[in-house]
C-alpha angles and dihedrals in degrees: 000000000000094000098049092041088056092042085042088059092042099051098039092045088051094047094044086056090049097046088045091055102053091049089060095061088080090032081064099056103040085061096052091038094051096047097036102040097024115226096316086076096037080061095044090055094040092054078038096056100070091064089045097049088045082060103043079047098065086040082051094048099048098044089046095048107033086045088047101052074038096065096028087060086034096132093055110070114181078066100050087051095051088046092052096044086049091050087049090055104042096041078057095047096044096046091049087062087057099043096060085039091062096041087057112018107032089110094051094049085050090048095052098039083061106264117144137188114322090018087044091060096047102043089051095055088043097043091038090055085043100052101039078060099063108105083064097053101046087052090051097050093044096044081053090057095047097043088049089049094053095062093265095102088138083063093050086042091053098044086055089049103043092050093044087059090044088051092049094047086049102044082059102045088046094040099043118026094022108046101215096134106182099000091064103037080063101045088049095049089044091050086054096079085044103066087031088064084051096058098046094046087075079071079072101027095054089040097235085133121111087192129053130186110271146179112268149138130286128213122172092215092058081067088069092050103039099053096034096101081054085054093097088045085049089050087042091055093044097044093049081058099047085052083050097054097041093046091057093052098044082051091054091053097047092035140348145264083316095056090052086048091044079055096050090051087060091041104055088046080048085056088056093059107039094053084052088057087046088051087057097047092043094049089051101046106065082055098044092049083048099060083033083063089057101036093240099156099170092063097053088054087065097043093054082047101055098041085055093054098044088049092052085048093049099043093055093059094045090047088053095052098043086042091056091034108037088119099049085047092052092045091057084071104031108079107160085058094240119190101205099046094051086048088053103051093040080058091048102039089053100049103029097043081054072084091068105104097032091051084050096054088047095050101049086042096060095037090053101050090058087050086062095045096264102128092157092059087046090053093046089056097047100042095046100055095026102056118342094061109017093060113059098033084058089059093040097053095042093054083053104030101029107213099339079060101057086046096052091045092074098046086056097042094067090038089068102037083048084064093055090041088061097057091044088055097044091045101049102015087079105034131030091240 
């Protein structure tokens, strides 16, 4: 077990550093946009963010499935290169859809998702750059699943890094000198995959690859299978933007265009932690397919162990520093020194981040039953606490409870899903059915 538990901490390190990376492209913004546009445009990224994190959920679904079904037939390669070619076509069909979304309909999306005048103008011009980027972002993302799945993780760590650092250079320089507010935040944040895709091309250049782009044949129906063990990383995406979106409404209706900044403060630390527990679950899943591959139970076992241990560790340390620092984490984004609004997000650090280890339980569940080829289990985790019950008890206990209400909703809502995850561990963790 020494030599999975040390491949266990490498893989994992390296991931949580990825994931953590690619969080802070939109960190990132939400600092320089706070400080540079004032909370109108903390609340114009935040009503902004839903459309960016459906797309990053479809990036997310096809890297995660097509990888995975990648490392579980790694020994055939005429198949990894087929999966890989297919990934490559339909991350390019897909994109293309959202770019055009964004070049004629970027206006529409911000209207629906609540901006108004002022916030209206600014969400469109973020969410229209962002959106015109997303073929990189979807190759990128898909270029990140395939490296780490064929043993190079540390290159897929350094590409994330490097263009993190690029997009927050950037994002100054846009925001500040230059005086592009919106518009180059969003340019920053759409060269990052960019140069992301440029670092991880040496994987081909210097031949480390054991997969190459190749002529093959394309069904639409191989798309389904293909992508269906992303399909809870895909839930888990669209769920984080229909919170989004709830949470917003139910704001406007308690408070005003602060409350939805206080929120988008939350919700871009929230951003923080849930790409650490990502990290976690995408560490663990090319070792996990890989003992799946050779029906070695007992090690997954282990593996599941081990990641449930590391994430309550983990989740007590970041509770205690938000806990301590919820003030001086509210303050990064709140320029104009706002009282309500730091009230606000204190309030909401300290009710809505009581979620951590349960979240944390939830998300390494459902990414380790896809790993093991149960999309379906997957599915059930990340529905339930992502839409089904987080909805409506968000409504109900903000209708009781006003804003203190909606916070605690989501705290409970992984609490109970946490329960179910346990049983799905215990049940399929130790034996293949």
């Amino acid at each position: 077990m020494k030599q999975i538990r040390n491949k266990f901490f490498k893989y994992v390190s390296l991931n949580i550093m990825s994931m953590m990376g690619l969080s802070f492209y939109i960190l990132a913004d939400t600092f320089f946009i706070a400080n540079g546009c004032g909370s109108d445009g903390l609340a114009a990224l935040n009503i902004a963010l839903p459309a960016y994190g459906f797309m990053f959920a479809i990036s997310n679904m096809i890297g995660v499935g097509f990888g995975t079904r990648f490392k579980i037939g790694f020994d055939d390669y005429e198949l990894k290169c087929s999966i890989f070619s297919k990934g490559v076509f339909f991350a390019l069909l897909l994109s293309s859809i959202f770019l055009l979304t964004g070049l004629f309909f970027a206006s529409d999306i911000a209207y629906i998702m609540g901006a108004r005048d002022t916030v209206l103008d600014l969400s469109t011009t973020y969410l229209k750059v962002i959106l015109v980027f997303t073929p990189a972002f979807m190759i990128n993302s898909l270029l990140i699943s395939f490296i780490r799945n064929d043993n190079h993780p540390s290159l897929a760590m350094k590409s994330v890094i490097t263009s993190s650092i690029v997009n927050t250079v950037f994002d100054y320089i846009f925001i500040f000198p230059f005086d592009m507010g919106m518009f180059g935040a969003a340019i920053a944040t759409g060269i990052s995959p960019i140069v992301g895709i440029a670092i991880l091309s040496t994987h081909f250049i210097f031949k480390k690859n054991s997969f190459k782009l190749k002529k093959t044949k394309i069904e639409l129906k191989e798309f389904f299978y293909l992508s269906s063990l992303g399909i809870s990383s895909l839930i888990n995406e669209i769920s984080s933007s229909v919170v989004i979106i709830v949470f917003n409404l139910i704001l406007l209706k308690y408070s005003s265009n602060v409350g939805v900044a206080a929120y988008g403060v939350i919700a871009n630390i929230a951003l923080v932690v849930v790409a650490i527990f990502n990290g976690v679950g995408n560490g663990i899943q090319p070792i996990i397919s890989e003992n799946y591959a050779k029906k070695d139970f007992k090690s997954i076992s282990y593996i599941i162990k081990l990641a449930i241990i590391t994430e309550i560790i983990i989740s007590v340390i970041l509770y205690a520093y938000m806990y301590i620092n919820a003030e001086f984490l509210t303050n990064l984004f709140n320029s104009n020194k706002d009282a309500t609004l730091l009230k606000m997000a204190v309030e909401g650090i300290t009710i809505y981040f009581l979620s951590i280890p349960f979240t944390g339980i939830n998300m390494i569940t459902a990414t380790s039953m896809q790993a093991m080829e149960k999309p379906r289990i997957s599915f059930i985790i990340s529905i339930l606490r992502g839409i089904i019950i987080i909805v409506p008890l968000s409504i109900y206990l903000s209708s009781m409870f006003m804003i203190r209400g909606m916070w605690g909703s989501y705290t409970l809502t992984e609490m109970i899903v946490s329960l179910m995850s346990i049983v799905f561990i215990m049940k399929y963790g130790k034996n293949k059915e």
